[in-house]
C-alpha positions in Angstrom: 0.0 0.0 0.0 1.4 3.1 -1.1 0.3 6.6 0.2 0.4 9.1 -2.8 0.3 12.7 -2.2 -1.2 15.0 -5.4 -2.1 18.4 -5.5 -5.5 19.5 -6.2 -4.9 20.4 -9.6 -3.2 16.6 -10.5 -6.4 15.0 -8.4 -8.7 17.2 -10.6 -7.1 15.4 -14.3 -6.5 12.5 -12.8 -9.6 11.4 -10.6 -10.4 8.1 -12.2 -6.8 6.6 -11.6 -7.2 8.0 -8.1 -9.8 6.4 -7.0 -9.0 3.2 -8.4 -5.7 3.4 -6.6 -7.7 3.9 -3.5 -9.6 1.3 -4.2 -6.7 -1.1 -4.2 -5.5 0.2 -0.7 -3.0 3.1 -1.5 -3.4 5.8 0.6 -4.2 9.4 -1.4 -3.6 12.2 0.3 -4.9 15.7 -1.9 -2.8 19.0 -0.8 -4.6 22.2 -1.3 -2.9 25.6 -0.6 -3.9 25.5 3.1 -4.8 22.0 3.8 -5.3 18.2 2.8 -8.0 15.7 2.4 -8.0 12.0 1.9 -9.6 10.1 -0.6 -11.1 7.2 1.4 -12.6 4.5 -1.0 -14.7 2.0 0.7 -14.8 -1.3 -1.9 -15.0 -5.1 -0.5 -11.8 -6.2 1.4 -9.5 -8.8 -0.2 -10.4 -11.9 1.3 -8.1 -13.5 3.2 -6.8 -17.1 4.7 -7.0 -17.9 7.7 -3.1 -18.4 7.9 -2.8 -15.0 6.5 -5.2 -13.9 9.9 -3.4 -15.9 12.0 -0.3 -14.3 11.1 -1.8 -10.7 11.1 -2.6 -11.5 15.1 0.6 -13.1 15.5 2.5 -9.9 14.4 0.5 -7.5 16.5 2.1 -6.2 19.7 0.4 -6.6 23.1 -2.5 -10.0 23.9 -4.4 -8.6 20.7 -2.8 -11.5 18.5 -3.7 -14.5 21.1 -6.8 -16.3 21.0 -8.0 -17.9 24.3 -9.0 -21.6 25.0 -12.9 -20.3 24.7 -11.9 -19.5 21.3 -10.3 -22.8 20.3 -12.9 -24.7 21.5 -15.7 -22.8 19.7 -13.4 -23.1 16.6 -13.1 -26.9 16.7 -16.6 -27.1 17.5 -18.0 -25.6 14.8 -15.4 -27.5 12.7 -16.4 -30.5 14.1 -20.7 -29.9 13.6 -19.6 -28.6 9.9 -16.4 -30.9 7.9 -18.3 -30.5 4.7 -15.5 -28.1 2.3 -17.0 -24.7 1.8 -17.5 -23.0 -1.5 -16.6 -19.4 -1.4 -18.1 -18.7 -4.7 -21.3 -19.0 -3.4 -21.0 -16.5 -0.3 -22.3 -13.2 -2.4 
């Protein structure tokens, strides 16, 4: 993720490409003579694995990135009442 800063002028001619980029994640700040905005674009999140979770919490500082024994359980639980694969494609 990239954080791109553009003046109003470049935002104005280049809009489309800007809010595409901020659609993929980068970070576009718009500097005006006496202040900035940000272009916040609010698409679907990319999905991701439950390794690439797990790691997310694992790299966090602090207890945020460990899950409890409550947790577990509730995990294995639900894995256990449900072994059938799922089929992401049908989740929209």
């Amino acid at each position: 993720m990239a954080v791109i800063h553009i003046s109003e002028e470049e935002a104005a001619k280049n809009l489309g490409s800007l809010v595409t980029r901020a659609a993929q994640g980068d970070d576009i700040v718009i500097d005006g003579p006496t202040s900035s905005a940000k272009l916040v674009a609010h698409g679907r999140p990319k999905p991701r694995s439950g390794a690439e979770i797990l790691a997310i919490l694992e790299s966090l500082p602090g207890e945020r990135g460990v899950m409890d024994a409550d947790f577990a359980r509730d995990v294995r639980q639900f894995r256990e009442n449900h072994p059938e694969s799922l089929d992401g494609s049908k989740w929209d």
